[in-house]
C-alpha positions as CSV (number, residue, x, y, z in Angstrom):
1,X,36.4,294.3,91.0
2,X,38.0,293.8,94.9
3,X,40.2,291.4,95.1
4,X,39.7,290.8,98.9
5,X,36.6,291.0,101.2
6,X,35.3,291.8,104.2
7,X,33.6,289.3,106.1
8,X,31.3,289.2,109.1
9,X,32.1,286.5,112.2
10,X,29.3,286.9,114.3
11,X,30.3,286.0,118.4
12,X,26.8,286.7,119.7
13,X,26.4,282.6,120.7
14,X,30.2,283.4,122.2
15,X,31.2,286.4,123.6
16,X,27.5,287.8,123.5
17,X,26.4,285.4,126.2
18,X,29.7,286.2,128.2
19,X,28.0,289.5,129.0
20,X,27.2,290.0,132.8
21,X,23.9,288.7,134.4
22,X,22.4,287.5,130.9
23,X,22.3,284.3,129.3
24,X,20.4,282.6,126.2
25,X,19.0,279.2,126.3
26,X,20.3,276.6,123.9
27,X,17.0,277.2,121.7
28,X,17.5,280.9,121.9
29,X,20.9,280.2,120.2
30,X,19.6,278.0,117.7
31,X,17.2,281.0,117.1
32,X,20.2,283.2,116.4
33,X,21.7,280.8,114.3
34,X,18.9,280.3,112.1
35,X,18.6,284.4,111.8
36,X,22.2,284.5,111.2
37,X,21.6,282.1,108.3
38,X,18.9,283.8,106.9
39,X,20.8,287.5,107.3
40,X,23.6,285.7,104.9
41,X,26.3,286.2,107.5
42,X,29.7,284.0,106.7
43,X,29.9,282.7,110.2
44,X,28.7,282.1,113.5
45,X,30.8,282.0,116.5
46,X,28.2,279.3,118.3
47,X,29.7,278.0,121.4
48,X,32.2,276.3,123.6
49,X,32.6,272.4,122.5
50,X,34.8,271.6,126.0
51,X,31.6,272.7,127.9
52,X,29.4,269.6,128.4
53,X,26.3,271.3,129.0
54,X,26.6,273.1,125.2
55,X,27.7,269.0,123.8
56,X,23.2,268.5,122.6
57,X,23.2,271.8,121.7
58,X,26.6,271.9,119.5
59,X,25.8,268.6,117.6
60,X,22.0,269.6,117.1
61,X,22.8,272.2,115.1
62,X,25.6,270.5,113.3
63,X,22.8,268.4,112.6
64,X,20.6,271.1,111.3
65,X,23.6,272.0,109.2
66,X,24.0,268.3,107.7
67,X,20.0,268.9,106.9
68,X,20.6,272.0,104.8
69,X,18.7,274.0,107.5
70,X,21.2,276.1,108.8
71,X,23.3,276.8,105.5
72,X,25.5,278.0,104.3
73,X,26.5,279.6,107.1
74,X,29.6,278.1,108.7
75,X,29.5,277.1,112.5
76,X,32.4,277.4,114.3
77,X,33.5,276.7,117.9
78,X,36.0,278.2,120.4
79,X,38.0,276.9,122.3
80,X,42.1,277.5,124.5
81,X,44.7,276.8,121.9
82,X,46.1,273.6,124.0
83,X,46.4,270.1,122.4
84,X,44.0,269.0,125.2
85,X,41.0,271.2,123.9
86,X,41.2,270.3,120.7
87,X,41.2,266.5,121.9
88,X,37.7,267.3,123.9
89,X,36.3,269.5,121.1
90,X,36.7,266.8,118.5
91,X,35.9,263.7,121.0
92,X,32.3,265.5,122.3
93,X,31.0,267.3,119.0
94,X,31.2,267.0,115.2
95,X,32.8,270.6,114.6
96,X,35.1,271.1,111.0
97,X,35.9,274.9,112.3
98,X,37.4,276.0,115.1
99,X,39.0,278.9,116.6
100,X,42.3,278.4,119.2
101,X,43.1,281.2,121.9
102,X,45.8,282.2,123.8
103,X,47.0,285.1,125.1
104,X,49.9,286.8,124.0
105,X,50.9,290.4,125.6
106,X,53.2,290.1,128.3
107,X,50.5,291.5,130.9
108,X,48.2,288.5,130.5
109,X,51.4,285.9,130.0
110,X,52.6,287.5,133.0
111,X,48.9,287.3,135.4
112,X,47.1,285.3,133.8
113,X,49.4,281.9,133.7
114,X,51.8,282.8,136.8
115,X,55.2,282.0,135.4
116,X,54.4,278.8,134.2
117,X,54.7,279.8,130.5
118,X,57.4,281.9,129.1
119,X,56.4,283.6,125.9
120,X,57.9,280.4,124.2
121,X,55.7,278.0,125.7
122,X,52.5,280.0,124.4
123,X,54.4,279.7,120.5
124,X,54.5,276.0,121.2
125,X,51.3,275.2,123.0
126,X,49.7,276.9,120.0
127,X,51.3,275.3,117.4
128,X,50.7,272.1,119.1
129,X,47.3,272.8,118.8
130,X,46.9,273.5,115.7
131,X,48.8,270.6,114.8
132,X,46.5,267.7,116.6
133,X,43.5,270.0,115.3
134,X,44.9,269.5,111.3
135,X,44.9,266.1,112.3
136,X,41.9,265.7,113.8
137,X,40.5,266.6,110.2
138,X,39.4,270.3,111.2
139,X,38.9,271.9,107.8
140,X,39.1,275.8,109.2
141,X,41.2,277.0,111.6
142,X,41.9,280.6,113.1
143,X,43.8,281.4,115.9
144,X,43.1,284.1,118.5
145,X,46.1,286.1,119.7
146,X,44.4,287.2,123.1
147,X,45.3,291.1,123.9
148,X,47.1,291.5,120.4
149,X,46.7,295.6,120.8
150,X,49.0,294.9,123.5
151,X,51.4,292.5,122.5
152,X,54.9,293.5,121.1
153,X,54.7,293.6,117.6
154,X,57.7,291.9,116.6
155,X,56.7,288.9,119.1
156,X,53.1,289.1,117.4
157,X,54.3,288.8,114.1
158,X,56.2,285.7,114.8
159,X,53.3,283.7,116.9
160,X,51.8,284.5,113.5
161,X,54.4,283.3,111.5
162,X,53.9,280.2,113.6
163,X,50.2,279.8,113.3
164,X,50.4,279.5,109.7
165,X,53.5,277.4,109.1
166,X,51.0,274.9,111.2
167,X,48.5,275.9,108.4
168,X,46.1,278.4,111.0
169,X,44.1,280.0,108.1
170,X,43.7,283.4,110.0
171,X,44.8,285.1,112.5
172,X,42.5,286.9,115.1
173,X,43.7,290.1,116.4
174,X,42.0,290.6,119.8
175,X,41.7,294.0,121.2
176,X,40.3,292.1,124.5
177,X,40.6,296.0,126.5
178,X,39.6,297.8,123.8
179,X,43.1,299.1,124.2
180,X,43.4,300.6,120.0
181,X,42.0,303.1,118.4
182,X,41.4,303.3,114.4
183,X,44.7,304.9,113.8
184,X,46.9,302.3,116.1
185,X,44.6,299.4,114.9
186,X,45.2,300.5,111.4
187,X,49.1,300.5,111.7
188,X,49.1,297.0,113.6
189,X,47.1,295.5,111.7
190,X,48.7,296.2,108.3
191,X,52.2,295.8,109.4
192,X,51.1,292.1,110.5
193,X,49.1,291.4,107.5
194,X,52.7,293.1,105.2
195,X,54.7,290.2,107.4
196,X,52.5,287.5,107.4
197,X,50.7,287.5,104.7
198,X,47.4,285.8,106.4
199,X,43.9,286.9,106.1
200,X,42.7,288.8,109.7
201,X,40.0,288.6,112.0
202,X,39.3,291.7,114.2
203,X,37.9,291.2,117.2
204,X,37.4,294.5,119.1
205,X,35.4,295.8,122.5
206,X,33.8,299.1,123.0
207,X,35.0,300.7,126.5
208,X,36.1,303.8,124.8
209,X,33.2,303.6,122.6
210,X,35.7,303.2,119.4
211,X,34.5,299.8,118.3
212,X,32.8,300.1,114.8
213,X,35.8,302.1,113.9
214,X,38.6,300.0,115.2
215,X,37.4,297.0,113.6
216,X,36.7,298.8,109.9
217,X,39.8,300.4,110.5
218,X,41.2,297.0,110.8
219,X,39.8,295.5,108.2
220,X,40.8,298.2,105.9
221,X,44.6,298.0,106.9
222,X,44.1,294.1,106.3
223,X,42.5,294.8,102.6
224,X,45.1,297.5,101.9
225,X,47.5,294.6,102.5
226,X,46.3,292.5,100.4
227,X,44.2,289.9,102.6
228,X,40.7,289.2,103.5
229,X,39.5,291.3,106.4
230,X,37.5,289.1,109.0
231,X,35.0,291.5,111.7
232,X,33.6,289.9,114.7
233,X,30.2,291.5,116.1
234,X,27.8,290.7,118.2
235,X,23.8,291.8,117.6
236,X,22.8,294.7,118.9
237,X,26.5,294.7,120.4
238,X,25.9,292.7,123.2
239,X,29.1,291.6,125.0
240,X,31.5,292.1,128.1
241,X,32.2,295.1,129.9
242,X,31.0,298.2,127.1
243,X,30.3,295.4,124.2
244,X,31.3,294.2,120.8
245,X,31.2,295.6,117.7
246,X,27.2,295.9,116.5
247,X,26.0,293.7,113.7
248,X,23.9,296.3,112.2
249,X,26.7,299.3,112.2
250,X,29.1,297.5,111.2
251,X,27.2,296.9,108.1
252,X,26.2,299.5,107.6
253,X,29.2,301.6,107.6
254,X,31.0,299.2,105.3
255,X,27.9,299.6,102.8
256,X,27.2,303.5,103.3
257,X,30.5,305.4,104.6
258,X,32.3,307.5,101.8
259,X,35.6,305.3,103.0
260,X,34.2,302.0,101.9
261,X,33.9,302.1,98.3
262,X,35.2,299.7,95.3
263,X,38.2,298.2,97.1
264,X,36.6,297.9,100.6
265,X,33.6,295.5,99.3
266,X,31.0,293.3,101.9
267,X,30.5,289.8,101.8
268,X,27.8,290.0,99.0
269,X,25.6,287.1,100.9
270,X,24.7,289.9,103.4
271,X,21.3,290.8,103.3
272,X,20.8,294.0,105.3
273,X,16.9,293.4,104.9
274,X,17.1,290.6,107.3
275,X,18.6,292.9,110.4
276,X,15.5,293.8,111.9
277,X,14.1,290.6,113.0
278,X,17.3,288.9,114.4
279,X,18.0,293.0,116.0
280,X,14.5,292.2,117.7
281,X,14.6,289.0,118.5
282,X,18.0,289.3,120.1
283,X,16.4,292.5,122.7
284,X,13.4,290.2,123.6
285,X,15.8,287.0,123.9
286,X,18.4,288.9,126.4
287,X,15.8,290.7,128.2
């Protein structure tokens, strides 16, 4: 029997709706949420909790959770990793899982926050973070090192490091360019997992059409390491730019590929039965 799993993080409420000139309503995402349930999928990215327009949406489902409608799937929100977020998250909703990100490669230190934090100041505001959110009584918490596939490895490891001395439960390893390919993701990924010995989320984009097979690359470097392996996908692979990783494929390939056998074993919740009416009503809902 596996000791570790794979299990499926599903962004489409998240990164799905970041995706150019398309939107979902709230219902629409509830809709998703509900087939997401019903596919057996661990978790569902659903939202931003700092964006007051998403506040009715957020709680109602929450709410529909609290019901035992939408269970047992977990619902999780996103959000910067900044001690202020986590206050507004946990002031506006009723979330118990979260994800904190920052970015972490020296390109996006470097353009995105303009010399006002040094690679230092991204360790602490993190860990601050994750801090007020332990306090705050967040049961779950992952943290999202933004452009990981670009990030020096050794400073990767030790924002790790500092995510779970905080107590982060995973770490997200974001290819945000879709930067990696299965054999560089492979290598990262289980030299992080070796040194930090934390389960990983992958969390991979498709612009050179590699994403299925980065992120189960990934997630077999993190099971070879001897954590749990964490994919995010999107349905139908909706997302930014080229898209995420397909709910459907990825699935698929982790059920039926010669590579994923015995030791590389799916979430057993996952009914692949279910895909074809969330597949459908995601087309009709995004137009």
């Amino acid at each position: 029997m596996a000791k570790n799993k794979i299990y499926i993080i599903d962004v489409t409420n998240r990164d799905g709706v970041q995706t150019s000139r398309i939107c979902l309503s709230k219902l629409q995402k509830t809709m998703i949420n509900l087939y997401l349930n019903e596919m057996g999928i661990y978790q569902s990215e659903f939202g931003f909790p700092v964006t007051h327009h998403e506040t009715n949406y957020l709680n109602a489902n929450l709410e529909l959770a609290k019901m035992g409608v939408l269970k047992p799937i977990i619902l999780e929100g996103w959000i910067r990793a900044i001690p202020e977020d986590v206050e507004v998250a946990t002031k506006l909703t009723k979330l118990e899982h979260l994800n904190l990100s920052i970015s972490t490669s020296e390109q996006m230190i470097r353009g995105k926050f303009k010399g006002k934090f040094s690679h230092e100041d991204v360790i602490q505001e993190m860990t601050d973070a994750v801090d007020l959110a332990k306090k705050k009584g967040i049961k779950t918490i992952g943290v999202n090192a933004e452009d990981a596939s670009r990030t020096d490895m050794d400073y990767l490891i030790r924002f790790a490091k500092c995510a779970k001395e905080h107590g982060a439960d995973r770490i997200r390893y974001c290819d945000t360019l879709g930067f990696d390919d299965p054999f560089t993701i492979y290598d990262r990924i289980k030299a992080l997992a070796v040194e930090v010995n934390i389960p990983i989320e992958l969390h991979c984009h498709n612009d050179l059409g590699l994403v299925v097979a980065t992120s189960l690359a990934g997630a077999k470097a993190a099971i070879d390491a001897g954590v749990d392996a964490y994919i995010n996908t999107t349905v139908n692979g909706i997302g930014e730019r080229a898209g995420n990783a397909d709910l459907v494929s990825v699935i698929l390939a982790i059920k039926y590929s010669c590579g994923f056998k015995d030791k590389y074993v799916l979430d057993e919740r996952v009914d692949l039965s279910k895909a074809w009416r969330i597949a459908k009503y995601a087309s009709y809902a995004f137009g």
